[in-house]
C-alpha positions as CSV (number, residue, x, y, z in Angstrom):
1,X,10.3,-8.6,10.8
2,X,10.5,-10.5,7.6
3,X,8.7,-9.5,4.4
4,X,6.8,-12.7,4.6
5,X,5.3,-12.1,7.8
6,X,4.7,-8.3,7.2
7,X,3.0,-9.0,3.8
8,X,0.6,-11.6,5.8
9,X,0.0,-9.3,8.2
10,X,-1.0,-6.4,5.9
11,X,-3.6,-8.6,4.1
12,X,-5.8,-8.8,6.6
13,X,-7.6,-5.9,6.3
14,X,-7.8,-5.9,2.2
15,X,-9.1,-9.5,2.8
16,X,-12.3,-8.0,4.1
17,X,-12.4,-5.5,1.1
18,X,-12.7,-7.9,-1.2
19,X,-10.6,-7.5,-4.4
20,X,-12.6,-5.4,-6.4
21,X,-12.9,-2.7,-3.5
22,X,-9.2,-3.7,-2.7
23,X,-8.3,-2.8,-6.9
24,X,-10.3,0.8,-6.3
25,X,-8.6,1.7,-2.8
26,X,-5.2,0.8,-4.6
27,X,-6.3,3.2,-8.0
28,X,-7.4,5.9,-6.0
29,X,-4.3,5.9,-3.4
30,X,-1.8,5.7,-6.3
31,X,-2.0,9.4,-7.0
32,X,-1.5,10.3,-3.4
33,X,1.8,7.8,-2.4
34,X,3.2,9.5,-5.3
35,X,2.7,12.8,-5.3
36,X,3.7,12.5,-1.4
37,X,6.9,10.8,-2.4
38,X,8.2,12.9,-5.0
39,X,7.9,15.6,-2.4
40,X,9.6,13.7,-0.3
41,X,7.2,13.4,2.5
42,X,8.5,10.0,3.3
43,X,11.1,8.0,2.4
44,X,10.3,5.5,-0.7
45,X,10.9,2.9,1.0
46,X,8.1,2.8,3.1
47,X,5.4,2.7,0.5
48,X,6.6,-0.9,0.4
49,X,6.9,-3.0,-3.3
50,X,4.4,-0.3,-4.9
């Protein structure tokens, strides 16, 4: 699937957040992706361009 399509079809959901609920869910998850990456929980690249 192309990044394109994938990044479309991600937005959905957000859209329905609303960007300053969208802005707080991306704050509060940042601590999380990377502590779960530098453990190497999962692979970087699946936490997409963040």
């Amino acid at each position: 699937m192309r990044a394109e399509v994938a990044d479309r079809l991600d937005a959905a959901p957000y859209g329905h957040l609303g960007p300053a609920v969208t802005a707080r869910l991306i704050e509060l998850a940042a601590g999380l992706t990377t502590t779960l990456r530098l453990a190497g929980a999962f692979p970087a690249a699946h936490f997409g361009k963040g």
